[in-house]
C-alpha positions in Angstrom: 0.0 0.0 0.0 1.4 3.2 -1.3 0.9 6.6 0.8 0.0 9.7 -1.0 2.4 12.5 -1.7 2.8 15.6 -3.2 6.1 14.9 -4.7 5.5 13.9 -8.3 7.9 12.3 -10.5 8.2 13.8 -14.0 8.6 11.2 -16.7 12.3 12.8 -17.3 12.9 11.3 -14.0 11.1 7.9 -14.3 13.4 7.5 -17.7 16.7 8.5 -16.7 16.9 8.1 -12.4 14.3 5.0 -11.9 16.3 2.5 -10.3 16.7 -0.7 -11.7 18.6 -3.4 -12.7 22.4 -2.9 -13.7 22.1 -6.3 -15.5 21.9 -5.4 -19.1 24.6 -2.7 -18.8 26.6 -5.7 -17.5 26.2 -7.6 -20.2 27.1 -4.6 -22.3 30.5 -4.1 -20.1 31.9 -7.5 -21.0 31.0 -7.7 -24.6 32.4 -4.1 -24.9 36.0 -5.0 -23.1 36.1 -8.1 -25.0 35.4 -6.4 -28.6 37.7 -3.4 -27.4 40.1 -5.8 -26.1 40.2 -7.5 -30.2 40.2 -3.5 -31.2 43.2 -3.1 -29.6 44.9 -6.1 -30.8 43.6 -5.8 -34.6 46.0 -2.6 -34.0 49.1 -3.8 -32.8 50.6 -5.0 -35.9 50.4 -1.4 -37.7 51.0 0.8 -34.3 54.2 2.5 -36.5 52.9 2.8 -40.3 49.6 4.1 -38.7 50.3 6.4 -35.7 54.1 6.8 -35.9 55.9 7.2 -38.8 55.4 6.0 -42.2 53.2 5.9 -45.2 49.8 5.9 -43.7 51.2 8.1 -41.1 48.5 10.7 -43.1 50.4 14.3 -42.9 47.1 17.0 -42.2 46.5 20.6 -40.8 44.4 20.3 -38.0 41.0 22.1 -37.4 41.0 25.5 -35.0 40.3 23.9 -31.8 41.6 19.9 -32.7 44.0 18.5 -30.6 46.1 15.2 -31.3 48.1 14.4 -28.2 50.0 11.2 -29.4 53.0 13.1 -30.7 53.6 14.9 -27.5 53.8 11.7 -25.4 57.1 11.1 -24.7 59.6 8.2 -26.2 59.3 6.3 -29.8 57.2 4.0 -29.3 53.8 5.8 -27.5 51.6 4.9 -30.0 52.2 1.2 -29.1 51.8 2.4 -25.3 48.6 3.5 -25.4 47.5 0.6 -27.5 48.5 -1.7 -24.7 47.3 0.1 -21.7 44.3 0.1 -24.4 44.2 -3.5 -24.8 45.2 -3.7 -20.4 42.2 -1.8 -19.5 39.6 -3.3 -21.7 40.3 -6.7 -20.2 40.1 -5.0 -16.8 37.0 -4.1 -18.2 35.5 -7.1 -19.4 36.4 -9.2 -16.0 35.1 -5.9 -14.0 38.4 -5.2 -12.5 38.2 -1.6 -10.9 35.6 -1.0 -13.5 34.8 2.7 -13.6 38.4 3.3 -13.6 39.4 0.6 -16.2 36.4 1.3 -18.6 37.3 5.4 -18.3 40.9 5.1 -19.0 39.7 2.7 -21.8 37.7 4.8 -23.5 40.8 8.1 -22.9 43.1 5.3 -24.8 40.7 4.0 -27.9 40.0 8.4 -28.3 43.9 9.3 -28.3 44.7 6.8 -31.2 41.6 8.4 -33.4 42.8 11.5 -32.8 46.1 10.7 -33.7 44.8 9.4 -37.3 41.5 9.7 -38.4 41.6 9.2 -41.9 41.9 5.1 -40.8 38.5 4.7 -38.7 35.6 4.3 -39.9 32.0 4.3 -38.4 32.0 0.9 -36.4 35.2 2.4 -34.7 33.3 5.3 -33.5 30.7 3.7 -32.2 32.6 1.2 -30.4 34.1 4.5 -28.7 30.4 5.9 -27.8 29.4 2.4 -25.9 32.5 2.2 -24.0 31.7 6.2 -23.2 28.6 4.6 -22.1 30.1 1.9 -20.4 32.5 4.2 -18.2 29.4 6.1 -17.1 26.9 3.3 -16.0 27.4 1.3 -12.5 28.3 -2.0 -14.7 30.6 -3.2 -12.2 28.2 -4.3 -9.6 27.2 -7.6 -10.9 29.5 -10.1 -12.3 32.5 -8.4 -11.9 35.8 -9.0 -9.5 34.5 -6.5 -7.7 31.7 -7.6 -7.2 33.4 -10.6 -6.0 36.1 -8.2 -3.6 33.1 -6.7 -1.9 31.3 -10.5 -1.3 34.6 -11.2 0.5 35.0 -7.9 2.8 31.1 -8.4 3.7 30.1 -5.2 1.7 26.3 -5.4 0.3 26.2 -3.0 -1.9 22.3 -1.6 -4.0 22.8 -3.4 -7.5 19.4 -0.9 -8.3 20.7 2.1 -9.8 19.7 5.0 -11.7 20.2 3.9 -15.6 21.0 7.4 -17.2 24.4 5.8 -18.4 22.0 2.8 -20.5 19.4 5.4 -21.4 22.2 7.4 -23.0 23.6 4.3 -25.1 20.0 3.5 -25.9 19.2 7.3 -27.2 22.6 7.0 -29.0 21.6 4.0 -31.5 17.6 5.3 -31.3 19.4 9.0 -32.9 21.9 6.9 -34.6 19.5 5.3 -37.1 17.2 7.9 -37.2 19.9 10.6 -38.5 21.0 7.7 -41.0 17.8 7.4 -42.3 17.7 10.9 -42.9 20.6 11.4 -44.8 19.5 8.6 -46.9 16.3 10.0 -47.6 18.0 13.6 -49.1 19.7 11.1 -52.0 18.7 10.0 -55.1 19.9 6.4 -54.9 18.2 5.4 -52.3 14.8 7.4 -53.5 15.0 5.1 -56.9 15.8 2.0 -55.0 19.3 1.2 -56.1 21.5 2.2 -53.6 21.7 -1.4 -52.1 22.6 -2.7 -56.0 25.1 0.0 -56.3 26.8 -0.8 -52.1 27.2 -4.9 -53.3 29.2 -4.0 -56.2 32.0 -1.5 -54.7 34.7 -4.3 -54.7 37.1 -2.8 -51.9 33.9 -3.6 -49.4 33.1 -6.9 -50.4 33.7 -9.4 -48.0 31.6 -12.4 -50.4 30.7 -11.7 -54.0 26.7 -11.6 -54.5 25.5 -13.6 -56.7 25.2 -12.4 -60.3 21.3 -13.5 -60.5 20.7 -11.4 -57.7 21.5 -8.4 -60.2 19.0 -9.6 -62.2 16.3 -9.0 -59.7 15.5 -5.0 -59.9 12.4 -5.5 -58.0 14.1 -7.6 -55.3 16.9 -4.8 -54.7 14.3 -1.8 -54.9 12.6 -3.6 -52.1 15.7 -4.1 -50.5 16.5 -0.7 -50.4 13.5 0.6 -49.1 13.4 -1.9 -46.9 16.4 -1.0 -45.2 15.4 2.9 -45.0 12.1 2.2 -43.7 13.7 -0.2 -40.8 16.1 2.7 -40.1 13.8 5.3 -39.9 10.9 3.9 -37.7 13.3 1.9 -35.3 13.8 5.2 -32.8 9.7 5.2 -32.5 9.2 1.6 -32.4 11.9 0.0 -30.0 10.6 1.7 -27.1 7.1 -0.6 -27.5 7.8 -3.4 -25.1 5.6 -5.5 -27.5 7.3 -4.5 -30.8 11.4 -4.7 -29.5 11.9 -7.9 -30.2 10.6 -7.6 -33.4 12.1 -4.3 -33.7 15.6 -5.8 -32.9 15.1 -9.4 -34.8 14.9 -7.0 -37.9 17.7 -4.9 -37.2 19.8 -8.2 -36.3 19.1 -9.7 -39.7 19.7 -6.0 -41.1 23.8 -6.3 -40.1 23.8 -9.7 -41.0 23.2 -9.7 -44.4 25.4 -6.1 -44.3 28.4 -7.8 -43.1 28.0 -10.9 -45.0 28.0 -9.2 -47.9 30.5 -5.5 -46.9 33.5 -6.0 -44.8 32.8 -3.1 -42.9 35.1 -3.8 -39.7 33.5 -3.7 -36.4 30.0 -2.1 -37.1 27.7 -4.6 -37.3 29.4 -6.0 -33.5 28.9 -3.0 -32.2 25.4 -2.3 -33.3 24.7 -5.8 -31.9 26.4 -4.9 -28.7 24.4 -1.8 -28.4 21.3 -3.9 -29.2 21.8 -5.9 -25.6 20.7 -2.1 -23.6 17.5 -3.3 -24.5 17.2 -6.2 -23.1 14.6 -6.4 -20.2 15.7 -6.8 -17.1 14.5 -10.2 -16.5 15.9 -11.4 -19.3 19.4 -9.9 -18.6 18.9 -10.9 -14.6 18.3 -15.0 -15.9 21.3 -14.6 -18.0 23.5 -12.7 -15.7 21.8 -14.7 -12.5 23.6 -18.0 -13.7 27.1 -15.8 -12.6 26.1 -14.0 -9.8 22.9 -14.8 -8.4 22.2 -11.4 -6.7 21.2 -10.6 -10.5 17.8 -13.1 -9.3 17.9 -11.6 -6.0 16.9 -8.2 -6.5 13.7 -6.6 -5.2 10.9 -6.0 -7.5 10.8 -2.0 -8.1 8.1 -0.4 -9.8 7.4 3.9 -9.7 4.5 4.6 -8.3 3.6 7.3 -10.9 0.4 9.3 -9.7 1.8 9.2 -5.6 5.8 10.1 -6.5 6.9 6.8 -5.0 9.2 4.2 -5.4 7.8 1.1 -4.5 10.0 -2.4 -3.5 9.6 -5.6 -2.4 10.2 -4.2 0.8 8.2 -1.0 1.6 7.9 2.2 0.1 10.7 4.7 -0.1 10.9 8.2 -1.0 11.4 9.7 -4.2 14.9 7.8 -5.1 14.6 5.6 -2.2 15.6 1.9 -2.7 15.1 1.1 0.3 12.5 -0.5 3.3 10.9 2.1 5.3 11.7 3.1 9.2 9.7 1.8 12.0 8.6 4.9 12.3 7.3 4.9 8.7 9.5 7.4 7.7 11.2 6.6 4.1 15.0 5.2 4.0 17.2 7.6 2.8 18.6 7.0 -0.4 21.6 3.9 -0.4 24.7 6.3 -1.0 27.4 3.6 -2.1 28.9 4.3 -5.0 30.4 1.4 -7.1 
């Protein structure tokens, strides 16, 4: 039973500050450190021809107000450096050592080496740098995690129901993402005459497998194709947040970037827009998968907002606006926990 209040909760609160489960954004942390952690080493190899000296070493006159900081670390060999502490902290990452650390000095080390050449990157390497941005701001450390497993040892309990701003970002990110793609489509002729996915499978630097020629002989097919893909692009920001709809929303964009990378070697995108894709996940879902791991993921009270009254309501008693906790025998609301991961 809920008590009346006249503290009401705007629906900007209720998106970004509800608390809830840190489960999906866990899953996100450890496919994240393990897809940075093949970034990093997918660079090793070229550290020199690409960030130090050589021919793809691309000469250029920055922008008023760019900043590069690679060439002003000391020694010869910084660019390998950072890759390593790169490659260091995104496996500190993915196990959930010192996480908010790890996953910040992560994300520092992935943006010095695209500053320091970004003729070389492409889209999939930018958006692997948005997640982990993501990453480094959510609590993602609390489940699953070393330290998660440091604080079971020292006796700390610690909320694992947290304000999701840091997975509400990541989602807004891919729900702009597409939408912004979709638009700049849409102001082209190609894609208005329903050839641009005809004209994408023959640019033979991309391809990764070589379509088959009867599929050129198919204008219909690769008109609907086309459209196909613009349409999926530009109602998927409206349509993912329908609980009813996502997985149908996602299922669609999954077999989107599949037949994109099958077809276009187009480096990390597709993994990443996968890897974005788990923010959605429902918390059940994510506390099952994440539950077989650490069951405090299956633990964790039921938390619902009591819109109309201002009041977040648990499993065990109602709290003030932010509370996660049980009430006072008084009846006076817990304060807010105040543990930080």
């Amino acid at each position: 039973m809920t008590v009346p209040t006249s503290a009401r909760v705007s629906p900007w609160d209720r998106f970004f500050f509800q608390p809830q489960s840190t489960a999906p954004m866990t899953l996100v942390r450890i496919g994240w450190g393990a897809i940075a952690t093949a970034w990093a080493i997918s660079l090793l190899p070229d550290i020199d021809p690409f960030f130090v000296q050589g021919d793809l070493l691309y000469e250029r006159t920055l922008n008023p107000g760019a900043w590069n900081v690679l060439p002003h670390l000391p020694g010869d060999h910084s660019g390998l450096m950072v890759c390593v502490v790169l490659l260091l902290a995104s496996v500190a990452t993915m196990v959930g050592w010192h996480t908010r650390a790890s996953s910040v000095i992560a994300v520092l080390m992935m943006v010095v080496l695209q500053r320091a050449n970004t003729v070389i990157f492409n889209s999939g390497d930018l958006l692997l740098r948005q997640i982990g941005i993501c990453v480094a701001l959510a609590p993602c450390g609390l489940l699953w995690s070393l330290d998660a497993r440091r604080d079971r040892r020292q006796g700390r309990v610690r909320n694992v129901l947290r304000a999701p701003y840091g997975m509400r970002f990541l989602q807004l990110n891919l729900a702009l993402g597409y939408f912004l793609s979709a638009w700049t489509k849409s102001r082209g002729n190609t894609w208005h005459d329903g050839t641009a996915i005809a004209r994408s499978l023959r640019i033979e630097d991309l391809q990764r497998y070589v379509a088959p020629e009867w599929l050129f002989e198919q204008p219909a097919l690769l008109n609907l194709f086309t459209w196909a893909t613009l349409l999926v692009e530009a109602s998927f920001g409206l349509l993912v947040w329908n609980r009813r709809l996502r997985p149908w929303v996602i299922g669609t964009g999954i077999a989107l970037h599949l037949g994109i990378d099958l077809f276009l070697d187009i480096g990390f995108f597709s993994i990443g827009i996968f890897l974005a894709y788990l923010a959605f996940v429902p918390d059940g879902v994510a506390n099952r998968v994440v539950g077989r791991f650490d069951k405090r993921a299956l633990d964790q009270p039921r938390v619902r907002l009591a819109s109309q009254e201002g009041l977040v309501v648990t499993a065990g008693g109602v709290g003030g606006r932010g509370s996660a906790g049980a009430p006072h025998p008084g009846g006076d609301p817990a304060p807010p926990v105040a543990d930080q991961q």
